[in-house]
C-alpha positions as a LaTeX table, in Angstrom:
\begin{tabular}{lrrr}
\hline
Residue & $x$ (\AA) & $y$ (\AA) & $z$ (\AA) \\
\hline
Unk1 & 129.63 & 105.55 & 130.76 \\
Unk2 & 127.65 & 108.22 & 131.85 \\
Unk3 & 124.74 & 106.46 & 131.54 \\
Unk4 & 125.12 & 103.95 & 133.91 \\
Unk5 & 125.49 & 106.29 & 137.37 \\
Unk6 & 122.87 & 105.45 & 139.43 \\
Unk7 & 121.98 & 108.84 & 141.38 \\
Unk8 & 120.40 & 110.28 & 138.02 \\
Unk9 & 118.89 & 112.73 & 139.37 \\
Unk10 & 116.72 & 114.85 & 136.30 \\
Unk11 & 115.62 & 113.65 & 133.15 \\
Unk12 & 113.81 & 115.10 & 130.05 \\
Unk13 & 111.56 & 113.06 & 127.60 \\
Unk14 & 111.43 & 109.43 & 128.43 \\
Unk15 & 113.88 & 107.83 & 130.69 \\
Unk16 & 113.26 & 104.70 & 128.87 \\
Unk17 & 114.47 & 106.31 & 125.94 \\
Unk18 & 118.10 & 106.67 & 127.18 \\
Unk19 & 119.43 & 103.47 & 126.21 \\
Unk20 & 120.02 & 101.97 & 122.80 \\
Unk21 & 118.98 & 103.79 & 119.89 \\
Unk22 & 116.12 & 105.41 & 121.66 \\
Unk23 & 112.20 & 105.11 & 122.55 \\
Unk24 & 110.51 & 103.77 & 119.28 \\
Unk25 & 108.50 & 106.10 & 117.32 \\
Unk26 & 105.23 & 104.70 & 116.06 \\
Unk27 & 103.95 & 105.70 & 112.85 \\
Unk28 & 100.11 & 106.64 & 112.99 \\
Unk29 & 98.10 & 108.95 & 112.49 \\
Unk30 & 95.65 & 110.73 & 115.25 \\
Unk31 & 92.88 & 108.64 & 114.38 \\
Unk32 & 94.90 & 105.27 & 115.06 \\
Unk33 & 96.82 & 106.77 & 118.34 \\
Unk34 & 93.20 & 107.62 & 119.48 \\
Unk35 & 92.23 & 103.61 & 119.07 \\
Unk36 & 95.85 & 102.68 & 120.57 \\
Unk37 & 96.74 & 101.82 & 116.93 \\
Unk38 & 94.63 & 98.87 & 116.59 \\
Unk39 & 93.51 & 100.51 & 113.62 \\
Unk40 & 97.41 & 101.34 & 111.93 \\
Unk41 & 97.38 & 98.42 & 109.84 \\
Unk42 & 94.08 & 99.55 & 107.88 \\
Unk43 & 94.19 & 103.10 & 107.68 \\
Unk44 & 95.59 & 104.79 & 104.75 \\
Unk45 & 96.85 & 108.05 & 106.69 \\
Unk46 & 99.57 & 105.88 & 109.16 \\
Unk47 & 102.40 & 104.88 & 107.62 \\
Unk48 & 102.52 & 101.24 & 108.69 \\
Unk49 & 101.18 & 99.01 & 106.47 \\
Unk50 & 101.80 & 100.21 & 102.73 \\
Unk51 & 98.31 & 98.26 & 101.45 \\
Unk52 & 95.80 & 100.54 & 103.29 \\
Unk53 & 97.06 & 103.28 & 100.84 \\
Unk54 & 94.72 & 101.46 & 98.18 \\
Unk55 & 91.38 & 103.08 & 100.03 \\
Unk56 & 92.17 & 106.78 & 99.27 \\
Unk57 & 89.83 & 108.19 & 96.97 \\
Unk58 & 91.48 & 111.74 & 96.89 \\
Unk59 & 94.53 & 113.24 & 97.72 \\
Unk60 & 95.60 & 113.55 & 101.21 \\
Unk61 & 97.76 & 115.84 & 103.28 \\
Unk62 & 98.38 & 115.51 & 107.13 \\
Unk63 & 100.36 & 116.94 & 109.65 \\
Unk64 & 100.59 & 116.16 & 113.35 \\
Unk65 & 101.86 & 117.07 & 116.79 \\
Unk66 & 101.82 & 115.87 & 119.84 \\
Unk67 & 102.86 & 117.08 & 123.40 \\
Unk68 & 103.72 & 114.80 & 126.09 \\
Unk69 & 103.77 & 115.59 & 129.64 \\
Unk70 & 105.62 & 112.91 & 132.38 \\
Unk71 & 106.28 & 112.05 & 135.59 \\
Unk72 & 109.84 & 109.93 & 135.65 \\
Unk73 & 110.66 & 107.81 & 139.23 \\
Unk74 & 113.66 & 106.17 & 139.80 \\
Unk75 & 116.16 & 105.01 & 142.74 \\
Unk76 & 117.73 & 108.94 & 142.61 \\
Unk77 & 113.95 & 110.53 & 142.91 \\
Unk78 & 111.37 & 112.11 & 140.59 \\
Unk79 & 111.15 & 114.49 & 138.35 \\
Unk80 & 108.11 & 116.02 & 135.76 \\
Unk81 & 108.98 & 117.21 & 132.28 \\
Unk82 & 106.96 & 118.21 & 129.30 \\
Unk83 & 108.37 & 118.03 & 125.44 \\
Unk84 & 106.80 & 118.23 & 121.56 \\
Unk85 & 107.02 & 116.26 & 119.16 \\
Unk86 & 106.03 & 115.92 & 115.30 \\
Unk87 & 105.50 & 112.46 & 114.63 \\
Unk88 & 104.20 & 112.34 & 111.40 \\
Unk89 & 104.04 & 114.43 & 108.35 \\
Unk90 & 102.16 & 112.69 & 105.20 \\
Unk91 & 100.64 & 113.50 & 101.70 \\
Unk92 & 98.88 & 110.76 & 99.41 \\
Unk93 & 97.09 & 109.46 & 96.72 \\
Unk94 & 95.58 & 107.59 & 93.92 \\
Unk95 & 97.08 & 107.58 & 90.17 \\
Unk96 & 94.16 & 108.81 & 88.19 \\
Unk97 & 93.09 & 105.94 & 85.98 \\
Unk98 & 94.94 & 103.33 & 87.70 \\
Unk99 & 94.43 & 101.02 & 90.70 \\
Unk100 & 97.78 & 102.43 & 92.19 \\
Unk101 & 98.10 & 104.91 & 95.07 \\
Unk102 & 101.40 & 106.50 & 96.31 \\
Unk103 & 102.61 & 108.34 & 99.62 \\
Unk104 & 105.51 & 110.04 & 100.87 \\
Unk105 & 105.74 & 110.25 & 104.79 \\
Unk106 & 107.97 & 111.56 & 107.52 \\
Unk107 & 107.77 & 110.15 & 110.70 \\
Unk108 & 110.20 & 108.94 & 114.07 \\
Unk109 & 111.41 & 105.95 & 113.92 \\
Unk110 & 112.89 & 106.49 & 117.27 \\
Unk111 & 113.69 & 109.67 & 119.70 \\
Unk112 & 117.22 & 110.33 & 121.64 \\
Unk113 & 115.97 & 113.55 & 123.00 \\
Unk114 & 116.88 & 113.97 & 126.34 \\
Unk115 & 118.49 & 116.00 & 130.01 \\
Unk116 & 119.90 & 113.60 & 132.56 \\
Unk117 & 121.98 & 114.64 & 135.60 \\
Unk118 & 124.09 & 113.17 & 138.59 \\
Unk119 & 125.72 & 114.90 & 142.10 \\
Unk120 & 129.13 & 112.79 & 142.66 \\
Unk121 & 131.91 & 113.06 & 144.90 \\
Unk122 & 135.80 & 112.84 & 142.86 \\
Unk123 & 139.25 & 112.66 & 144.56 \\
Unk124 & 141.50 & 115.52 & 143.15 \\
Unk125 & 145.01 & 115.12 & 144.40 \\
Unk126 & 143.78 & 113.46 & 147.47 \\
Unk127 & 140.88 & 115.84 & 148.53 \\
Unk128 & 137.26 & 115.15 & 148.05 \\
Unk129 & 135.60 & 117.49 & 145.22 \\
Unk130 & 131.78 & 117.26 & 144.55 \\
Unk131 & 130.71 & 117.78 & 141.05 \\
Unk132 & 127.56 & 118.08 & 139.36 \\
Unk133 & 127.49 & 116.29 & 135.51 \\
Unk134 & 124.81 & 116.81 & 132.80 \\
Unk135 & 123.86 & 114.90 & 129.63 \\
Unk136 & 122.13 & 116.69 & 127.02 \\
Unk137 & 121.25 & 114.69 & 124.01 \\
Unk138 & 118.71 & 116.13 & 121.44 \\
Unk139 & 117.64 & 114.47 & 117.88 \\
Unk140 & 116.58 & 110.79 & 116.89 \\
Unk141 & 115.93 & 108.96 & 114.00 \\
Unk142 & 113.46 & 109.31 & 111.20 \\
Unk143 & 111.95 & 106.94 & 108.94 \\
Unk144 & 111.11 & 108.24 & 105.61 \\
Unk145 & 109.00 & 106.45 & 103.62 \\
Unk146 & 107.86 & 106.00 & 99.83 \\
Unk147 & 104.68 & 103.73 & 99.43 \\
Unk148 & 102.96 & 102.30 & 96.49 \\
Unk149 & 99.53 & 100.16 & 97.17 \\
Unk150 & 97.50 & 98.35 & 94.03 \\
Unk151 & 94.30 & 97.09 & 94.39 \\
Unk152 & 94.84 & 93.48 & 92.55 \\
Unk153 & 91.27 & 92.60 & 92.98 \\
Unk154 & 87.71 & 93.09 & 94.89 \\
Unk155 & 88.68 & 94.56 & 98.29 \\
Unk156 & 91.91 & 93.50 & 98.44 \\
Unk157 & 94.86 & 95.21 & 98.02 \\
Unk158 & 98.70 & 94.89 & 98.31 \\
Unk159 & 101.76 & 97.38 & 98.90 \\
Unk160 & 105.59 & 97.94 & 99.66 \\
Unk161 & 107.06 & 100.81 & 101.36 \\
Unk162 & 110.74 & 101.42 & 100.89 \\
Unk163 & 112.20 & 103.35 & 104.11 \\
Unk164 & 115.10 & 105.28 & 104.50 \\
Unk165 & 116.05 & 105.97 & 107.86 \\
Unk166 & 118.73 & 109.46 & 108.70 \\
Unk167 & 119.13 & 111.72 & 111.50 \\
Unk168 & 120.95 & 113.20 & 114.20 \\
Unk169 & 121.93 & 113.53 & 117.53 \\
Unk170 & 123.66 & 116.40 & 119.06 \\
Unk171 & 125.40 & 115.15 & 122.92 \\
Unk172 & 126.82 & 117.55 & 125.28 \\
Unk173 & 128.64 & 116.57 & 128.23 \\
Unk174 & 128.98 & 118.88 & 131.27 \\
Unk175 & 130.90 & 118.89 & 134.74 \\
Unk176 & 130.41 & 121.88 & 136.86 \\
Unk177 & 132.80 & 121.26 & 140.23 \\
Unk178 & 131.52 & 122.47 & 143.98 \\
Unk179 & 135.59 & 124.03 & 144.13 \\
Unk180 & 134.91 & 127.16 & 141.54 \\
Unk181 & 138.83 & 127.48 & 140.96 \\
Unk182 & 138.19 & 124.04 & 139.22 \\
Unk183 & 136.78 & 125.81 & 135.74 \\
Unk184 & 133.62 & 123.97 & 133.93 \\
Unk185 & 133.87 & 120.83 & 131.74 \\
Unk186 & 132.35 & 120.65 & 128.33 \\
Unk187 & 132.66 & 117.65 & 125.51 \\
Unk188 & 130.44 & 117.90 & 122.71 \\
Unk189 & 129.68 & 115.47 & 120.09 \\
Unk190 & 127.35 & 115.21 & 116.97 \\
Unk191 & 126.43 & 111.63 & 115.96 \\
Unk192 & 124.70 & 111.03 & 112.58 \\
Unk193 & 122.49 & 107.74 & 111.93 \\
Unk194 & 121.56 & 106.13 & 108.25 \\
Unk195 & 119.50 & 102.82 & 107.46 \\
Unk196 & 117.19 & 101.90 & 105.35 \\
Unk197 & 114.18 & 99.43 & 105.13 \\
Unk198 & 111.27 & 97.59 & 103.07 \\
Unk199 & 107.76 & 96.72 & 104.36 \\
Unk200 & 105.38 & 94.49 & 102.20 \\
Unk201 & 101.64 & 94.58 & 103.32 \\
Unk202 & 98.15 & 93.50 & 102.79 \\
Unk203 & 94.60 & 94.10 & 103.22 \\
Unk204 & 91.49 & 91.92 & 102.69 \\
Unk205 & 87.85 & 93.32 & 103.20 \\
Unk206 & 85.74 & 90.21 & 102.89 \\
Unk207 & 81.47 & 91.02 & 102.62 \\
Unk208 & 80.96 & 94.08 & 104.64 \\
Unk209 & 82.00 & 93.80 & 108.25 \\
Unk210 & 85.25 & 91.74 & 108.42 \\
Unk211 & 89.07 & 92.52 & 107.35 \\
Unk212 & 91.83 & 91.28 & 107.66 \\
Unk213 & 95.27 & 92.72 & 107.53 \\
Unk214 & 99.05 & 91.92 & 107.89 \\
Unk215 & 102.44 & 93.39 & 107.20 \\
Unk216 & 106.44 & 92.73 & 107.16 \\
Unk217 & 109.27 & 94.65 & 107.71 \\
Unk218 & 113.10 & 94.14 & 107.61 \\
Unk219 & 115.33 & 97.31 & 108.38 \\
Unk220 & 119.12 & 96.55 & 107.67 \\
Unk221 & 122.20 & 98.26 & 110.25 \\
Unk222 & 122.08 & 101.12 & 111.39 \\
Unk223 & 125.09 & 102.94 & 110.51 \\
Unk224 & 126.28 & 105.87 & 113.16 \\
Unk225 & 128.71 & 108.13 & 112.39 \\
Unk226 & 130.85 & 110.86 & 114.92 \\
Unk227 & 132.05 & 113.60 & 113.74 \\
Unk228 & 132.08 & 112.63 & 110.24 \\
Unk229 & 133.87 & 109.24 & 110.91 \\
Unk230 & 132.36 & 105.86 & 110.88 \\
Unk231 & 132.05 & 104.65 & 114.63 \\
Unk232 & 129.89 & 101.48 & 114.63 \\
Unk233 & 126.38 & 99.96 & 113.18 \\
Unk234 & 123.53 & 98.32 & 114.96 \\
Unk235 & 121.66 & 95.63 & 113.45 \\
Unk236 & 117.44 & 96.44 & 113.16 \\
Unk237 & 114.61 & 94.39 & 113.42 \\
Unk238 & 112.49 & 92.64 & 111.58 \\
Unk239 & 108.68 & 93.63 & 112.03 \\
Unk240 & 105.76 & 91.29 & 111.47 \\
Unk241 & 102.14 & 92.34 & 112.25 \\
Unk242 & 98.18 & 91.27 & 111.82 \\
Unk243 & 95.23 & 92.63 & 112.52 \\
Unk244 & 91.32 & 91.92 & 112.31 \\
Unk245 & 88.58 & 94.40 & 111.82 \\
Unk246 & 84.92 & 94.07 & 112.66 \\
Unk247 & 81.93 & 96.22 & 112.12 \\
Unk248 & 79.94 & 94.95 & 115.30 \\
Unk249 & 76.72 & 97.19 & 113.84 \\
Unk250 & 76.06 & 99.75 & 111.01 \\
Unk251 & 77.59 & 102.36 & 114.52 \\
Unk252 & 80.49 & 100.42 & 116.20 \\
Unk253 & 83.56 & 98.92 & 114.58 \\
Unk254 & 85.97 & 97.14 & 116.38 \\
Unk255 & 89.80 & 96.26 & 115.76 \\
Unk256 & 92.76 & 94.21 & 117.58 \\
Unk257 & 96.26 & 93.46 & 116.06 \\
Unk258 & 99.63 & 92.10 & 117.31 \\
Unk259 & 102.80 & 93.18 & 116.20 \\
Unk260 & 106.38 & 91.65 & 117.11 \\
Unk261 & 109.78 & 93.04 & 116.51 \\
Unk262 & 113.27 & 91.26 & 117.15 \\
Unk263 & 115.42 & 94.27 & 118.36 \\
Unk264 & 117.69 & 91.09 & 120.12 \\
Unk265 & 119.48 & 91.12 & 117.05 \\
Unk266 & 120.78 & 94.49 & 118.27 \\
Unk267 & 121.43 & 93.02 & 121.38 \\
Unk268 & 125.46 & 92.10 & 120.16 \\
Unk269 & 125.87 & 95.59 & 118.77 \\
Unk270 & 124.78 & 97.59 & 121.80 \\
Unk271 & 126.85 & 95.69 & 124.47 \\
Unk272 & 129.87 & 95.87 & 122.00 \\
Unk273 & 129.52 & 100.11 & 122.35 \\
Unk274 & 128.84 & 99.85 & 126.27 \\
Unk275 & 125.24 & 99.13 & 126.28 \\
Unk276 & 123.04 & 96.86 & 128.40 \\
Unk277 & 121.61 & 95.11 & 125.57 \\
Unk278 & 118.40 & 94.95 & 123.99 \\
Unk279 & 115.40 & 92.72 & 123.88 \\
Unk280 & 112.59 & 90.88 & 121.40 \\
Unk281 & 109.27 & 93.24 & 122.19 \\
Unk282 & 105.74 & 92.64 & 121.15 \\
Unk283 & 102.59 & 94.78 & 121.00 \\
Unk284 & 98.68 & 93.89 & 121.79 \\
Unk285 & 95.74 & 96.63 & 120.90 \\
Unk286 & 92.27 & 96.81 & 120.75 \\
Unk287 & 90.31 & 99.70 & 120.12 \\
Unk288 & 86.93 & 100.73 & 118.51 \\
Unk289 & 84.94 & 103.53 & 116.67 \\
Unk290 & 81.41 & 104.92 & 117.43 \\
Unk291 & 80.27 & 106.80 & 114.64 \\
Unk292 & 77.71 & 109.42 & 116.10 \\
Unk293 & 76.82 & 110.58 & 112.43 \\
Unk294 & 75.99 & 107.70 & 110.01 \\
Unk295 & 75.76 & 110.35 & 107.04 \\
Unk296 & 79.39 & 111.42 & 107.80 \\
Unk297 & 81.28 & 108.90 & 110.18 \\
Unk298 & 84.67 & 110.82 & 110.51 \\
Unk299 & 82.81 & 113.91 & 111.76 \\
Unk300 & 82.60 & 113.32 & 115.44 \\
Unk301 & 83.04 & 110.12 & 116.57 \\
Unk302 & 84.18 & 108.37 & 119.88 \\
Unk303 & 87.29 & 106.44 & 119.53 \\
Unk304 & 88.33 & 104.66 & 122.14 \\
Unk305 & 91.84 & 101.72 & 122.79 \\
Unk306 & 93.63 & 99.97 & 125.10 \\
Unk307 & 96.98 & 98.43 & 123.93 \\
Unk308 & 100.34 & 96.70 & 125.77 \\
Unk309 & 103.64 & 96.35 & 124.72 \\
Unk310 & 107.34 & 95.58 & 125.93 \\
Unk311 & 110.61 & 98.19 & 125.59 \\
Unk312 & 113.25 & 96.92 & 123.82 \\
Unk313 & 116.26 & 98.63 & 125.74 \\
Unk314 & 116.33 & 97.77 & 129.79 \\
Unk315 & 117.39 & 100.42 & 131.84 \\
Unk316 & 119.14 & 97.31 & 134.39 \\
Unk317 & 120.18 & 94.04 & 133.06 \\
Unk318 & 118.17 & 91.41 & 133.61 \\
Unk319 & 114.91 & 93.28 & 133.43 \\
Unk320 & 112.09 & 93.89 & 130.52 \\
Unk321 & 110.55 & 97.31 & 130.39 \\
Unk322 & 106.89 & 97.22 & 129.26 \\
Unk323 & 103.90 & 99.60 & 129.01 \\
Unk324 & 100.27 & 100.11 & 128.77 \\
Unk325 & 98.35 & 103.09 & 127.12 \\
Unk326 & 94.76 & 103.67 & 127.54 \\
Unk327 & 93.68 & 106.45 & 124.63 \\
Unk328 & 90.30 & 108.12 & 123.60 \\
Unk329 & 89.76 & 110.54 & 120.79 \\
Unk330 & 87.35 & 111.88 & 118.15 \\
Unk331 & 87.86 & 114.01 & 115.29 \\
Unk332 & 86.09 & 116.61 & 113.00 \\
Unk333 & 85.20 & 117.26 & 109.80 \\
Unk334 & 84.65 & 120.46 & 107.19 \\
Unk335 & 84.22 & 122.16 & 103.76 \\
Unk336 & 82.96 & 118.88 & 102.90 \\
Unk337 & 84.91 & 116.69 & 104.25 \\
Unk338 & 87.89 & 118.10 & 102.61 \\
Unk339 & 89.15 & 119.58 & 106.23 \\
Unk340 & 89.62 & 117.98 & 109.29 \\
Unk341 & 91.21 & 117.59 & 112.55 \\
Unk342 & 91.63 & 114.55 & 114.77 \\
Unk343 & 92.42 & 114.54 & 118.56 \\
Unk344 & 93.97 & 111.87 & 120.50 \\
Unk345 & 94.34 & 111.76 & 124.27 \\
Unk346 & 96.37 & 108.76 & 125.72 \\
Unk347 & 97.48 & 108.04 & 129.09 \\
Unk348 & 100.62 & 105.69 & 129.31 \\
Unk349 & 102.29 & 104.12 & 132.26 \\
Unk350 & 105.71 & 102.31 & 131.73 \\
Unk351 & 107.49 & 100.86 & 134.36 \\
Unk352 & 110.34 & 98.20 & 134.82 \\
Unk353 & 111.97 & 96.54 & 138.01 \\
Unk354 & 114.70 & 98.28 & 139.90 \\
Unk355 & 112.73 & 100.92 & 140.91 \\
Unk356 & 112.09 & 103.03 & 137.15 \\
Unk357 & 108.34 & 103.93 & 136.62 \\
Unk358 & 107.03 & 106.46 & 134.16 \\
Unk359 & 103.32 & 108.06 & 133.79 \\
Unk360 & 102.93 & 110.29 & 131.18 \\
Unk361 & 99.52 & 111.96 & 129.26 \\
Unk362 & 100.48 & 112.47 & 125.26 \\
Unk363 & 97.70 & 114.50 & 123.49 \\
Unk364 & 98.12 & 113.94 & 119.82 \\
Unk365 & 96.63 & 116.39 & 117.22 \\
Unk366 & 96.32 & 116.25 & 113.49 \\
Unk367 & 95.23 & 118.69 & 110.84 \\
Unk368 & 94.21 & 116.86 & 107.20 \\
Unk369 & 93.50 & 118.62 & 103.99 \\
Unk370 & 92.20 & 116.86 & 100.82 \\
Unk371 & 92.27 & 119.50 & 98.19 \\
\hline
\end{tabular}
């Protein structure tokens, strides 16, 4: 109920990410954030589509962080707000002797970390008491994966991913009342959250400049849990994606994919607990790669994306979040390419009617090791 009073007047991480089950995490690595992920669905360090796993030639071990800083508008005001997050942790690779390749990834599937707080005016016994409320919410929900990819022929390969999703979120309510002989509020609650998934995907490189790529996903209910005790569930979506991938020249490659998810199935379950509802969202990208070094290509080059998408949880009924990112990024290599580091830099605007905008710049790093 909290939620829903309009003279918000702070809020921490994404305001778009107070409804529902939270903002959704995307699950790429540094060099796909720094194309706007229109290269996820081929490369073998994102854990999106379980084929690409099929091109790694050695084991591979990556860790990432990003910080995000943010600007939040609303009807009640603005506010600025920085956070960090991990979004991915990753090791993989190929069965000796075998055509098979395996990974084991941690990443967000979506984040409930937030501050939001209201000034309100109560009657107590007839007199007019202003109060000042907080919501604190920290946690989210992970997706952990387990991949297998087998190449079942010449460039092309197939793979399934089986997910399971788990986490936490720790609320804490607070009224503090303008009357001090009125003593402080508190409630506190710990939800839990458990799901799991499967993704199916598949990769195609046909000659030497074109492939082609496409995956599926269908996460079951969500289950939440309070306190130890069963509360509700919230159905998930199904995921479906493509993607195309061109080398314009022996320097340049290009990419574009579209993705859809059906988070309206949640729609029933999140009104039921006191939500606004939820919505069907889609995502366009388009990015591309300059390789500055044709001897080593991951060792400084200029990657550049543009990409738009929808929200699935509207902050006011009736309305469709959406946003657009605009990234660049390059990356470096060492010790023979058995060290690295990628950088990302994206600048996102979201923004929905009723007056709720959001600019925020996310810079995404990532250190790999192949030992």
């Amino acid at each position: 109920a909290f939620l829903i009073v309009p003279t918000a007047l702070m809020a921490q991480s994404s305001q778009f990410g107070t409804r529902g089950i939270g903002i959704p995490g995307r699950a790429l690595s540094p060099r796909s954030f720094a194309t706007a992920g229109a290269f996820g669905l081929f490369d073998p360090e994102s854990a999106l589509n379980p084929a690409a796993l099929g091109q790694l030639g050695l084991m591979t071990a990556s860790f990432t962080s990003a910080q995000n800083w943010r600007t939040s508008e609303n009807t009640a005001g603005r506010a600025t707000a920085k956070d960090n997050r991990f979004p991915q942790v990753f090791v993989a690779g190929p069965a000796g002797g075998t055509p098979l390749a395996f990974s084991f990834s941690v990443g967000a599937y979506a984040d409930r970390s937030f501050a939001l707080a209201s000034r309100d005016t109560v009657q107590i016994g007839g007199t007019p008491v202003g109060v000042n409320d907080t919501l604190f919410s920290r946690g989210g929900v992970s997706d952990i994966r387990l991949g297998v990819a087998a190449r079942v022929g010449p460039g092309m390969m197939v793979g399934i991913g089986i997910h399971g999703l788990a986490g936490s979120s720790k609320l804490e309510s607070k009224r503090v009342f303008a009357d001090t002989t009125f003593a402080t509020a508190i409630s506190r609650t710990d939800l839990t959250f458990s799901g799991y998934g499967v993704s199916v995907g598949f990769l195609g490189q046909f000659g030497s400049k074109l492939a082609i790529a496409a995956m599926a996903r269908t996460d079951e209910r969500l289950r939440v849990d309070q306190d130890s005790v069963r509360i509700r569930s919230t159905d998930l979506p199904t995921t479906i994606a493509a993607g195309v991938s061109f080398a314009a020249t022996r320097t340049v490659l290009v990419s574009g994919s579209v993705s859809r998810r059906n988070w309206s199935v949640a729609d029933k379950d999140i009104r039921a607990a006191g939500g606004i509802g939820a919505v069907d969202t889609y995502e366009v990208t388009g990015g591309l790669e300059l390789f500055t070094n044709r001897a080593n290509p991951f060792h400084r080059p200029l990657r550049v994306g543009v990409r738009y998408g929808t929200l699935p949880f509207p902050l006011v009924s009736g309305q469709r979040p959406s946003e657009i990112g605009v990234t660049l990024g390059t990356g470096f290599r060492f010790n023979a390419n058995r060290g690295g580091v990628d950088l990302a830099v994206e600048r996102v605007s979201r923004t929905q009617g009723g007056g709720f905008s959001e600019r925020a710049v996310i810079v995404t790093v990532g250190v790999t090791l192949r030992p």
